[in-house]
C-alpha positions in Angstrom: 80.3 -12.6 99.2 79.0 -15.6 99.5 77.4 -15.0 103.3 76.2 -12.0 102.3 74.7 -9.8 99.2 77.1 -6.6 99.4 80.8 -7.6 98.9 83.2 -7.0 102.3 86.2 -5.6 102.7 88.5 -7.8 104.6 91.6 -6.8 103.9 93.6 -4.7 101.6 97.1 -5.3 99.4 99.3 -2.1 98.5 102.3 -1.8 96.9 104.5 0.7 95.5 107.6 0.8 93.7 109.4 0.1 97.1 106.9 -1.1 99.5 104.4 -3.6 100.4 101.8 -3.3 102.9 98.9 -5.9 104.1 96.0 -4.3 106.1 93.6 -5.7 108.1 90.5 -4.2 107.0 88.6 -5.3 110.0 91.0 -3.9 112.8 88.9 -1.8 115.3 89.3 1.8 115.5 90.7 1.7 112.3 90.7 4.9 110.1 90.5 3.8 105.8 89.8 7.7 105.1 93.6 7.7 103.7 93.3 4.9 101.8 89.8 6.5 100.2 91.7 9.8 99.8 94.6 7.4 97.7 91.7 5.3 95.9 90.8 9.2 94.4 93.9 10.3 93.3 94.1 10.8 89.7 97.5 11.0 89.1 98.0 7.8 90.7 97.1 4.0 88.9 95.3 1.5 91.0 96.3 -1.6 89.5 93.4 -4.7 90.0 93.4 -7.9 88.7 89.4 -8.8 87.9 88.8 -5.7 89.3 84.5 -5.7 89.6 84.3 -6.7 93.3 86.8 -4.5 94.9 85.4 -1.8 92.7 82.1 -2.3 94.0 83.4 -2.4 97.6 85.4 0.9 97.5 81.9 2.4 95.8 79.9 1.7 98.4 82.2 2.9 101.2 83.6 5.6 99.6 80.8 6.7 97.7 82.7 6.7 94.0 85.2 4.4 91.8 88.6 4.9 92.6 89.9 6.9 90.1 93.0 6.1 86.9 92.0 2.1 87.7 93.6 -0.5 85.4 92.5 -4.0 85.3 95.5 -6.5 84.6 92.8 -9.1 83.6 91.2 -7.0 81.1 94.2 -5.6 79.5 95.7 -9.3 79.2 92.4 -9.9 77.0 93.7 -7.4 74.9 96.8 -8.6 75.1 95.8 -11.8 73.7 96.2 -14.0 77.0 93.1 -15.2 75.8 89.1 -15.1 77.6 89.4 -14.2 81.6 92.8 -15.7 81.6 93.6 -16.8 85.5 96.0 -14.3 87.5 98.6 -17.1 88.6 98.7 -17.9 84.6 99.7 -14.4 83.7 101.7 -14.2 86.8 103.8 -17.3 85.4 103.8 -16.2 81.9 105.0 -12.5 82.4 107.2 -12.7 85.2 108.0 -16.3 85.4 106.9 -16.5 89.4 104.4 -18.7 90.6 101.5 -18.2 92.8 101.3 -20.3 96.6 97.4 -21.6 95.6 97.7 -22.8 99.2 95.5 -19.5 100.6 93.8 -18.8 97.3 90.7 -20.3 98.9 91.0 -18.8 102.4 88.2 -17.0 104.6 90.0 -13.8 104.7 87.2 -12.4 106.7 88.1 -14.9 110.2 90.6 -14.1 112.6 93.1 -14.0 113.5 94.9 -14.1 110.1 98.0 -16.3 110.2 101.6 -15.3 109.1 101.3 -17.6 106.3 98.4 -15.7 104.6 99.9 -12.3 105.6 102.6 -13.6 103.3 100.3 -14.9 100.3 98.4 -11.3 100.0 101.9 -9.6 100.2 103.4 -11.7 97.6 100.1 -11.6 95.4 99.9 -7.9 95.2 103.9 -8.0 95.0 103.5 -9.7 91.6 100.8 -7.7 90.5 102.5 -4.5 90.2 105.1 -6.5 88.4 102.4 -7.6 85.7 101.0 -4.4 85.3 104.5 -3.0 83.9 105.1 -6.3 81.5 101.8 -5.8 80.4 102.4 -2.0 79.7 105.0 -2.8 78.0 103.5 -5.6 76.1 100.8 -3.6 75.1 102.7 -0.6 73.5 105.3 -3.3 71.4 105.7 -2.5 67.9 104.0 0.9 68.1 100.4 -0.7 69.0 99.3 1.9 70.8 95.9 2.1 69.7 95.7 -1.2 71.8 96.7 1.1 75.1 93.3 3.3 73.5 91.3 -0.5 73.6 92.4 -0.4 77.4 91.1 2.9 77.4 87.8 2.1 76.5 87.5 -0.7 78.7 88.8 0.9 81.8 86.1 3.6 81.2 82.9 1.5 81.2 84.7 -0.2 84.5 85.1 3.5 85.8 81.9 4.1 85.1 79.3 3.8 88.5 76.5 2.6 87.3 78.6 -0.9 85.8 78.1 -1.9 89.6 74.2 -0.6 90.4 71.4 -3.2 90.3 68.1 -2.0 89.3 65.5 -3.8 91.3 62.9 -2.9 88.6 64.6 -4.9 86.3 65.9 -7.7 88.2 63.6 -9.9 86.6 65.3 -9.8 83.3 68.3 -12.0 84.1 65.4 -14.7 84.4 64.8 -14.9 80.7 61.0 -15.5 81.6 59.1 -16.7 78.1 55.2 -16.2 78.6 52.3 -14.8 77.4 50.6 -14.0 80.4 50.3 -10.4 80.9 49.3 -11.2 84.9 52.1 -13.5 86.0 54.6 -11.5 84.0 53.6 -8.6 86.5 53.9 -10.8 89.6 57.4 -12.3 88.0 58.5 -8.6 87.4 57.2 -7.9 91.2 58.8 -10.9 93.2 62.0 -10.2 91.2 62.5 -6.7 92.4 61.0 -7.2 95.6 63.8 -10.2 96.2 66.4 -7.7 95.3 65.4 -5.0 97.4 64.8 -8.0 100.6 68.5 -9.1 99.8 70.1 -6.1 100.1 68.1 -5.3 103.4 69.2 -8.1 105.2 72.0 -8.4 103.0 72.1 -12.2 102.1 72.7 -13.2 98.7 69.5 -13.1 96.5 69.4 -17.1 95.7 69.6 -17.7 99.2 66.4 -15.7 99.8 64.7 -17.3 96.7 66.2 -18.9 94.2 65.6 -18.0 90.4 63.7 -20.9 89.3 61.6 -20.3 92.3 60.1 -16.8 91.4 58.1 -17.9 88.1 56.5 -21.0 90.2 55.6 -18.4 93.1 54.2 -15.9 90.2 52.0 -18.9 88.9 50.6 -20.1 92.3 49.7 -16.5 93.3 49.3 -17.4 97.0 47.2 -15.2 99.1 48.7 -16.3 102.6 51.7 -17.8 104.3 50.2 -21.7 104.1 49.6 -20.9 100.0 53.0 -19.6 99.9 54.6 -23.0 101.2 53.0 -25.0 98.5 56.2 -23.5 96.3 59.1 -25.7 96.3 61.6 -24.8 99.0 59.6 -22.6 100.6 59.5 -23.3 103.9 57.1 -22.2 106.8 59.2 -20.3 108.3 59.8 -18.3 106.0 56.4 -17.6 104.9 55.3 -16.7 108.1 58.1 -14.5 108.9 59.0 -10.9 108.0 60.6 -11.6 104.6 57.2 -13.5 103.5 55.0 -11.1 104.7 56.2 -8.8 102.6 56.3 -11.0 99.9 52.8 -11.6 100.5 52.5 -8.0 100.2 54.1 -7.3 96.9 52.1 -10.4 95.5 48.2 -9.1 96.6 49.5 -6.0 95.0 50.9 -7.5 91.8 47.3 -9.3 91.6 45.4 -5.9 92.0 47.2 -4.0 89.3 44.1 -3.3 86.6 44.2 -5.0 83.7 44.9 -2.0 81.2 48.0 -1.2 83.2 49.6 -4.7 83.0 53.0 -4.9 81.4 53.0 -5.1 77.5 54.2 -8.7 76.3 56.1 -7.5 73.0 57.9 -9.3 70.7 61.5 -8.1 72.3 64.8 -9.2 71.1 64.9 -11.3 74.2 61.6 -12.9 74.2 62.6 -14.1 70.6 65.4 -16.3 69.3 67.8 -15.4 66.0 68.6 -18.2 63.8 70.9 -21.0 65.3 72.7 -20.7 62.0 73.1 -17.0 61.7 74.3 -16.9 65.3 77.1 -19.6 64.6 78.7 -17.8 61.1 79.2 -14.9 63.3 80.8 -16.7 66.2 83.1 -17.9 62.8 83.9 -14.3 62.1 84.2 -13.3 66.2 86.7 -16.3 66.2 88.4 -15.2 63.1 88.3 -11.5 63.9 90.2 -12.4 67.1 92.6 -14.7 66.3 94.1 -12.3 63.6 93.8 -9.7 66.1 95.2 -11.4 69.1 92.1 -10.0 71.0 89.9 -12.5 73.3 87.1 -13.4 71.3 84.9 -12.5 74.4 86.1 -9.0 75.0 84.8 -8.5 71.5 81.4 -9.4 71.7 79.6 -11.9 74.2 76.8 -14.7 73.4 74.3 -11.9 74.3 75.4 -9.5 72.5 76.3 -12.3 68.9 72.3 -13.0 69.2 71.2 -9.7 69.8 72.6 -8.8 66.4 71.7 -11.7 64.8 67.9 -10.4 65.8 68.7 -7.1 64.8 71.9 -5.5 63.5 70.2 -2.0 63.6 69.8 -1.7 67.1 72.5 -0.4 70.0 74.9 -3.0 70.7 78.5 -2.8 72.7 79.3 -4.7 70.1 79.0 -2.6 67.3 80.8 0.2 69.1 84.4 1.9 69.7 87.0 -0.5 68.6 84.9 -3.5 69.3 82.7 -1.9 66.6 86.1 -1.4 64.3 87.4 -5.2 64.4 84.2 -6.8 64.8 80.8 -5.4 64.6 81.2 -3.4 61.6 81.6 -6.8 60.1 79.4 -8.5 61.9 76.9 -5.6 60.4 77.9 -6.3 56.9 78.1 -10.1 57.0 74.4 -10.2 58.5 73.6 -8.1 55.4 75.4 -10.3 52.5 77.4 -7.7 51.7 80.6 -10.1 52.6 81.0 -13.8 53.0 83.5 -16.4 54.7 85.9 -18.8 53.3 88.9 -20.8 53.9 91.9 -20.5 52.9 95.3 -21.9 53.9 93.0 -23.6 57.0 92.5 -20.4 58.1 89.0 -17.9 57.8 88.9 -15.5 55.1 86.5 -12.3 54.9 85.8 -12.2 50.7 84.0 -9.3 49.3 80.3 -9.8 47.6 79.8 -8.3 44.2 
């Protein structure tokens, strides 16, 4: 993915209770229907490790997420291997193998592949089925199966299709643009969306086509033509004059002609403002705490998005404040933001003590 915007499939690792296979995704004439049929079957687990990209790809050829996935990665979070613990780690601590890192960094899309990374992929999927059952079998120890309905949850927002769409309309809010100018927040809103629709038409990763800090200088110079558009840093001539900044050119004129009563509203969102500094660090005290007497990743509970989006405004929709996340955390988190509990230690540990 790094050549390109859309994810490739180069090749694919199978194996079963009694088999291993390696498949060279990019063999001519080759048929994958069977392995898109296989990728749909129910009754059958499809065990991943960091499972988002290869999701992504079978979406996009097949047209759906395979279905009954499990993601070893995830459920080791759960498992209390701690935040996005690294597959050769688990694979040591579960099955006491080791990974050959020798290949770990290998173009798997040139040919022709050599024995030795034939032998890497086999092993590596080899193993994984192998951590899938320890990790079962972790998981349901001492009765904890409402950990297996944690996995549940999890493996349901990864199932879910739209996890993996990007909508170009609001591409410009990974950009975390601060302004009060109605005007260039319309042409930063513009150039965002029209940089993700350009990337996946050529299909080239979006920074290479224009990088983020790039956009809000482009929105401020608000060039008319190629030679204007230049004036932005890294923005060759080449490029300006060519089909991609034509376009650009395009969406920019247009951005500039939008009246002024139908220019985007500059409100005072969650994200344009900032929860206290403070407030934000007690509840990373009770995440911390909540996890470590859980076993739980402190990340799978709530992210740094999500602690300051409560911290702004504990009434509003959160992941964090929902399904079990909502039962060891946000709750909590809901009720310490209020005073209606307090932190202490005790026994150098956190403590959660009642108020009134």
């Amino acid at each position: 993915r790094e050549k390109t915007y859309y994810p490739e499939l180069c090749l694919v690792q199978l194996a079963g209770a009694h088999e291993v296979a390696v498949v060279d995704a990019q063999a001519k004439g080759l048929d994958l229907a069977p392995l898109g049929a296989l990728l749909a079957k129910p009754d059958v687990v499809k065990v991943f490790h960091a499972c988002r990209q290869d999701v992504e790809i079978f979406l996009l050829m097949f047209g759906a997420v395979p279905a009954n996935l499990f993601d070893t990665q995830v459920a080791a979070m759960v498992a209390g291997f701690g935040d996005q613990v690294g597959y050769d780690a688990l694979v040591q601590a579960l099955t006491g193998g080791h990974i050959d890192k020798a290949h770990r960094f290998s173009d798997w899309s040139a040919r022709p592949l050599t024995n030795a990374q034939v032998t890497y992929a086999a092993a590596d999927v080899t193993h994984l089925r192998l951590v899938y059952e320890r990790l079962i079998a972790r998981l349901r120890v001492d009765g904890r199966m409402d950990r297996m309905d944690w996995v549940g949850q999890e493996m349901a927002a990864l199932a879910d299709p739209n996890t993996y769409r990007v909508d170009p309309e609001r591409a410009w809010e990974r950009l975390k643009l601060r302004t009060g100018n109605r005007r260039q927040l319309a042409l930063v809103q513009a150039i965002a969306a029209w940089r993700e629709r350009e990337a996946q038409r050529i299909n080239i990763p979006r920074q290479r086509l224009v990088k983020d800090e790039q956009i809000p200088e482009i929105a401020a110079l608000a060039p008319a033509d190629a030679e204007a558009l230049t004036r932005a840093r890294g923005i060759s001539a080449g490029f300006a004059q060519g089909k991609s900044g034509t376009s650009l050119l395009e969406v920019i004129a247009a951005a500039k002609a939008i009246p002024e009563e139908d220019l985007p509203r500059i409100e005072r969102t969650r994200e344009a403002q900032r929860a206290s500094p403070a407030l934000v660090a007690l509840l990373k005290v009770l995440l911390n705490a909540r996890a470590e007497q859980n076993n739980v990743a402190a990340r799978l509970l709530a992210s740094s998005e999500e602690i300051e989006a409560l911290a702004l405004d504990e009434t509003a929709p959160n992941a964090a404040n929902e399904g079990w996340r909502g039962e060891m955390f946000g709750a909590d988190a809901v009720r310490l933001i209020k005073g209606e509990i307090a932190l202490s230690a005790q026994g150098k540990r956190v403590k959660i003590v009642e108020v009134g």
